[in-house]
C-alpha positions in Angstrom: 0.0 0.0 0.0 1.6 3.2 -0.9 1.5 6.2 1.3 -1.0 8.4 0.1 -3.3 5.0 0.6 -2.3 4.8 4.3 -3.1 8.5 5.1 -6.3 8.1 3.5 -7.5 4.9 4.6 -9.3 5.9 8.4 -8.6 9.3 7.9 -10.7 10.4 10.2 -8.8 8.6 13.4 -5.9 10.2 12.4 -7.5 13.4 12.9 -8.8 12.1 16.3 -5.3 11.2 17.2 -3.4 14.4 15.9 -6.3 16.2 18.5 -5.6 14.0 21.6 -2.0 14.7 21.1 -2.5 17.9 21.2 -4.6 18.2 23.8 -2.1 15.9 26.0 0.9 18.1 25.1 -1.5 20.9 26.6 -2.8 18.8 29.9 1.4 17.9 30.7 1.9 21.8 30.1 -1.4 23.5 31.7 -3.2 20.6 33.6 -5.9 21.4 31.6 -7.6 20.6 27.7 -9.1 23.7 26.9 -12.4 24.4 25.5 -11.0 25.6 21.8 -10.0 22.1 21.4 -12.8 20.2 22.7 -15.4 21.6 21.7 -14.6 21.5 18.0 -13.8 17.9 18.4 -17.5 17.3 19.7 -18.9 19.2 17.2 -16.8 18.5 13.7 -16.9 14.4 14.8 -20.6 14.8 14.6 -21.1 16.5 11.3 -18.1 14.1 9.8 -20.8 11.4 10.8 -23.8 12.8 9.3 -21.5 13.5 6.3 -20.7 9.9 6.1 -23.8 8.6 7.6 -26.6 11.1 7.4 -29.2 10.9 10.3 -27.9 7.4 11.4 -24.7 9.3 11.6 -26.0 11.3 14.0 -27.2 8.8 16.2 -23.6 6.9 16.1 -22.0 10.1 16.8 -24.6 11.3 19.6 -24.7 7.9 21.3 -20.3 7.7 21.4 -20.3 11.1 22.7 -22.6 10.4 25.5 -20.5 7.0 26.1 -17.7 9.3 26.4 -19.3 11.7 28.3 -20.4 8.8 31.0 -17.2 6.9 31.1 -15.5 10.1 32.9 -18.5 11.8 34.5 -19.0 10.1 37.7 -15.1 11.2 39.0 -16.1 15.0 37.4 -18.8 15.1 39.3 -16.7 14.0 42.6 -14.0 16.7 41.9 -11.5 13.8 40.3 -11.4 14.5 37.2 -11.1 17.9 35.1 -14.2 19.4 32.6 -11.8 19.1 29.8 -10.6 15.6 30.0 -14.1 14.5 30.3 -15.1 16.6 27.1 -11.9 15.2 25.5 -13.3 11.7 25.3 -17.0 13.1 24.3 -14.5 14.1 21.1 -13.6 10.6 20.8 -17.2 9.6 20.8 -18.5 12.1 18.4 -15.6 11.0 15.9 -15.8 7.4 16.8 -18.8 5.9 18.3 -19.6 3.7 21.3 -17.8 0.6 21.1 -14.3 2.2 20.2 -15.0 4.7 22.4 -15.3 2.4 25.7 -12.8 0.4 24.9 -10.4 3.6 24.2 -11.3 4.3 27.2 -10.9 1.2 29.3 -7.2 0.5 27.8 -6.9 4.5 28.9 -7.8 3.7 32.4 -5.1 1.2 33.0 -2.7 3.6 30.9 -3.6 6.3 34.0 -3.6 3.8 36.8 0.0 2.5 35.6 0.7 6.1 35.0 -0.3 7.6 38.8 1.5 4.6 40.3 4.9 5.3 38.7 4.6 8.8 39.6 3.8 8.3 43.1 6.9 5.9 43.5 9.0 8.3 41.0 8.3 10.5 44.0 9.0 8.3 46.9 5.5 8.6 48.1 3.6 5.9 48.7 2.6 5.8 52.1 1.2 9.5 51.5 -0.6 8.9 48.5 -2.0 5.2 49.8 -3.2 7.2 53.1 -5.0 9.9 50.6 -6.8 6.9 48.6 -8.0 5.3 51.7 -9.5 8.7 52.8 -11.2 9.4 49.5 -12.5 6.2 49.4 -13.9 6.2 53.0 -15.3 9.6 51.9 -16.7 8.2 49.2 -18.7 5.3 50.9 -19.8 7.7 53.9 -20.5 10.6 51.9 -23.5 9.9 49.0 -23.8 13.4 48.2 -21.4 14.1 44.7 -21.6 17.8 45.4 -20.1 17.8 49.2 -17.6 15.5 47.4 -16.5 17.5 45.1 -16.1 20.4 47.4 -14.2 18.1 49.2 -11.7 17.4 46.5 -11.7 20.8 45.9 -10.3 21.6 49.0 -7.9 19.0 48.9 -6.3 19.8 45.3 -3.8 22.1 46.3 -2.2 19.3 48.0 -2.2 16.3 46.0 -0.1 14.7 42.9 -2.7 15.8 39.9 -2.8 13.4 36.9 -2.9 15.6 33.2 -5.6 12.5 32.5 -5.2 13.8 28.5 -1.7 12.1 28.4 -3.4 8.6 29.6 -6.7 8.8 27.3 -4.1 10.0 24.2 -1.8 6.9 24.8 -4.2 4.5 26.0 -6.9 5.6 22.7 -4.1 5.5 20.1 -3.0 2.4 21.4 -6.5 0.6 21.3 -6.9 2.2 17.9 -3.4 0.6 16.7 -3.8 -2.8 18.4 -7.3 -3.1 16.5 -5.6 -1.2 13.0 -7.4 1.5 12.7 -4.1 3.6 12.0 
């Protein structure tokens, strides 16, 4: 296959791909994915599938944005997890639909659990870190309300080792989408 071939065939997870790097260069730099990238994500993934797909399009675009949407939600709404990561995989959705979507963002989960463990022993600490889980989980059990819980984390932020989750869901996504050869 020449080269012109490869860049055309699945074009359009190449352009996913070029975004999440992007916006993970960004998240290492800022700790944030800003709104100028998202947001066009969301919206150009959805009219590249009405393009290809009309209103069925649509729906596959509207259904693997809300996938991505409800894959991060939950640790939004407790204060761990940032707007713009959570919008970020919306993107992937919009462009990609449910089932790559999830599974981008299940290999994207282990990609960010491997990632927060090697920084917490890159830093020497484990005992600190392990202490803070245990608290957030007890919170978490005792406390059903998601608001008081994410003022919580709010409070606490200041003081612990943040994750720039755009690096995780850029490795973790462009690894699912090379391991099934979409790219």
């Amino acid at each position: 296959m020449e080269w012109q071939e490869m860049l055309i065939e699945n074009w359009h997870v190449k352009v996913v791909c070029i975004v999440l790097i992007v916006a993970a260069y960004i998240d290492g730099k800022e700790l944030r994915v800003p709104n100028w990238i998202t947001f066009p994500m969301v919206a150009a993934g959805l009219i590249f599938n009405i393009w290809t797909g009309g209103w069925e399009g649509l729906g596959i675009g509207v259904l693997g944005m809300i996938v991505g949407l409800a894959c991060l939600l939950p640790l939004y709404a407790v204060g761990g997890m940032g707007a713009g990561d959570v919008k970020l995989m919306a993107g992937v959705g919009a462009w990609l639909g449910v089932k790559t979507t999830f599974y981008a963002f299940c290999v994207s989960t282990v990609v960010g659990a491997v990632m927060a463990v090697a920084m917490v022993l890159y830093r020497k600490s484990f005992q600190k870190h392990y202490a803070n889980f245990l608290m957030i989980l007890t919170e978490w059990m005792q406390i059903k309300n998601p608001r008081e819980l994410s003022n919580i984390a709010a409070e606490r932020k200041s003081s612990m080792l943040l994750l720039p989750y755009g690096i995780p869901i850029c490795i973790g996504s462009i690894g699912y989408f090379t391991y099934v050869g979409l790219i």
